[in-house]
N, CA, C and O of each residue as an XYZ file, in Angstrom:
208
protein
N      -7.655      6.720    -18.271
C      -7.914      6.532    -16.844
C      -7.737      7.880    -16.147
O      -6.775      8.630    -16.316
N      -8.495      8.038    -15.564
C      -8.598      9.404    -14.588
C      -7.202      9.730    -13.596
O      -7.052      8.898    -12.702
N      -6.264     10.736    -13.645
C      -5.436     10.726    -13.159
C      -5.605     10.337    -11.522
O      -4.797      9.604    -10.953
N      -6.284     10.686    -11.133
C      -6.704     10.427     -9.460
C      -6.137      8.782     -9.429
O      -5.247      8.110     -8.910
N      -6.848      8.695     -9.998
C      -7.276      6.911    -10.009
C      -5.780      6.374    -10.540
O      -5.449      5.233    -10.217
N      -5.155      6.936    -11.101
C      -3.694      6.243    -11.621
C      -2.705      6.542    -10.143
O      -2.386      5.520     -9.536
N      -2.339      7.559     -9.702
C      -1.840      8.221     -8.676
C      -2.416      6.961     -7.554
O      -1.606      6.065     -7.317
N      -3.610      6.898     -6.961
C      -3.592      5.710     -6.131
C      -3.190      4.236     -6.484
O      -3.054      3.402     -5.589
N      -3.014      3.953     -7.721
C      -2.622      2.637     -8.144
C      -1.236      2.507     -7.820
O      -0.843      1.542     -7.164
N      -0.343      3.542     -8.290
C       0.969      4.162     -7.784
C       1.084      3.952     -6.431
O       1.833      3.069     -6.013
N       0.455      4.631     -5.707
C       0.881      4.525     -4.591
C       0.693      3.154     -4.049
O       1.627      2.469     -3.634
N      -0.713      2.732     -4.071
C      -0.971      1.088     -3.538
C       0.422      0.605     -4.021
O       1.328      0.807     -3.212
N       0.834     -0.119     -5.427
C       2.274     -0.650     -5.951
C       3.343      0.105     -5.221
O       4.129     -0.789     -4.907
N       3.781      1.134     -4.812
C       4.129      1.701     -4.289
C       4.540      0.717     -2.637
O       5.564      0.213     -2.174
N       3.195      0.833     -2.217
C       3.201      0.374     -0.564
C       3.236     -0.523     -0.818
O       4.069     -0.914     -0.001
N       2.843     -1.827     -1.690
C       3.422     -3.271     -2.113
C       4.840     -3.525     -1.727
O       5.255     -4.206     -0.790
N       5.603     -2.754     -2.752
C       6.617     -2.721     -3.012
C       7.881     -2.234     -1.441
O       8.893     -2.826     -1.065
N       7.473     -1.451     -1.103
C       7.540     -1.065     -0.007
C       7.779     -2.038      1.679
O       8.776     -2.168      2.389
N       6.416     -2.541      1.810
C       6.180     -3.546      2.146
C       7.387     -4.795      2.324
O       8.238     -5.093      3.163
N       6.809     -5.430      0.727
C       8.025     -6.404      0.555
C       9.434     -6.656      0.894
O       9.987     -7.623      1.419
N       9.967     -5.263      0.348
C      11.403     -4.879      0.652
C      11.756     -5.393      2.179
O      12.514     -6.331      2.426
N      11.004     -4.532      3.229
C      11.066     -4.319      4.663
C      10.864     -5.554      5.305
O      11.249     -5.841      6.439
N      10.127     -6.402      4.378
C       9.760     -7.736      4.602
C      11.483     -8.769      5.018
O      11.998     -9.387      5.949
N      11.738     -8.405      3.732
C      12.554     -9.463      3.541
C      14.014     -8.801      4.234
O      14.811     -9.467      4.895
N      14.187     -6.996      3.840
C      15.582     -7.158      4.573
C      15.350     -6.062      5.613
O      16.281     -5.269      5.754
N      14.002     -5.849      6.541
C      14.053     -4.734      8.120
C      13.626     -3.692      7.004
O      13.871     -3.605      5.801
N      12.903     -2.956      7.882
C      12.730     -1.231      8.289
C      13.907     -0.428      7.097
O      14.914     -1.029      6.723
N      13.620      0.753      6.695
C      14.196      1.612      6.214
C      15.071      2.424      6.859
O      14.619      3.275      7.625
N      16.379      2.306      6.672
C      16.976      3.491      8.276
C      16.483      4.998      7.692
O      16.068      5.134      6.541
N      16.567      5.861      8.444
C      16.584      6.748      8.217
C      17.014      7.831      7.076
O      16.492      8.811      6.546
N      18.665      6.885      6.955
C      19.297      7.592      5.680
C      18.364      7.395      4.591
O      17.652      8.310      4.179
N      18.355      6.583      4.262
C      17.787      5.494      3.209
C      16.481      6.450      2.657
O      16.447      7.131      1.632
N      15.553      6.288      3.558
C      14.500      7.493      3.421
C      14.882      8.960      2.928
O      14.383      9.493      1.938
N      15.813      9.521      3.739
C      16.186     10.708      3.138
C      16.389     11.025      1.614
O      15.921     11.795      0.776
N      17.535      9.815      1.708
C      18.293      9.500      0.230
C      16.873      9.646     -1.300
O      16.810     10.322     -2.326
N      16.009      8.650     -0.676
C      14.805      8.614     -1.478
C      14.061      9.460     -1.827
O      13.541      9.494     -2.942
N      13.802     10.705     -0.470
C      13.376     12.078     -0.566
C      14.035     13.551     -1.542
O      13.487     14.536     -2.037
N      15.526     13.038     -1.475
C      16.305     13.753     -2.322
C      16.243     13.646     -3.935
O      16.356     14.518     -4.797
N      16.001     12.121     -4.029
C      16.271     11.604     -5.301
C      14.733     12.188     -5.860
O      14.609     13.014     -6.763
N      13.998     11.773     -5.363
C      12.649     12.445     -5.938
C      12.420     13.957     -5.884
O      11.662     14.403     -6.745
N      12.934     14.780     -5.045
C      13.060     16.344     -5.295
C      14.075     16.841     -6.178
O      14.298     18.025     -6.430
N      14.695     15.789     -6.645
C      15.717     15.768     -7.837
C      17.041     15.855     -7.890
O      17.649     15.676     -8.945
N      17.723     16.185     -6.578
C      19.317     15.866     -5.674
C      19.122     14.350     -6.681
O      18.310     13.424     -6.674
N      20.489     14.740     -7.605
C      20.601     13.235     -8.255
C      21.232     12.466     -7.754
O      20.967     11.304     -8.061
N      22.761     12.773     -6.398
C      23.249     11.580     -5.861
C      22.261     11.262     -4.745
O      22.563     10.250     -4.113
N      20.928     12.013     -4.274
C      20.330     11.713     -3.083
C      20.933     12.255     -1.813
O      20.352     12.060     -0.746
N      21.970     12.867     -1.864
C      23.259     13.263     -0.992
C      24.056     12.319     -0.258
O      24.709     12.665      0.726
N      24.027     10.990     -0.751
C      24.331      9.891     -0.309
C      25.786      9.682     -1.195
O      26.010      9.710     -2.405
N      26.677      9.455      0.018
C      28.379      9.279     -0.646
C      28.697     10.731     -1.407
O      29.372     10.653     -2.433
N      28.366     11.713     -1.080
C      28.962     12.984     -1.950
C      30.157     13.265     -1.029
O      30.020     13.051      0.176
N      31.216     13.689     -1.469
C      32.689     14.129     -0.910
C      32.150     15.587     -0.578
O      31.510     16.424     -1.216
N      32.609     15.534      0.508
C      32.546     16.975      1.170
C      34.237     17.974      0.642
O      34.423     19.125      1.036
């Protein structure tokens, strides 16, 4: 399968998934998002609960 074409399947499941969540328990706060942004740029705690 053509990578293009896998990458949007991802994402559609992605926004499914997405979706659902927000469905059932509200909106993403802010942290939450961040946390997610970290974890995928590779910050492995997300910077979420790290002791200062």
């Amino acid at each position: 399968m053509d990578a293009a074409v896998q990458r949007q399947i991802e994402r559609d499941n992605l926004a499914e998934l997405t979706a659902a969540h927000e469905a059932e328990h509200g909106e993403f706060s802010q942290a939450e998002i961040d946390a997610a942004r970290a974890l995928l740029r590779g910050d492995a705690d997300g910077g979420v609960g790290s002791a200062a």
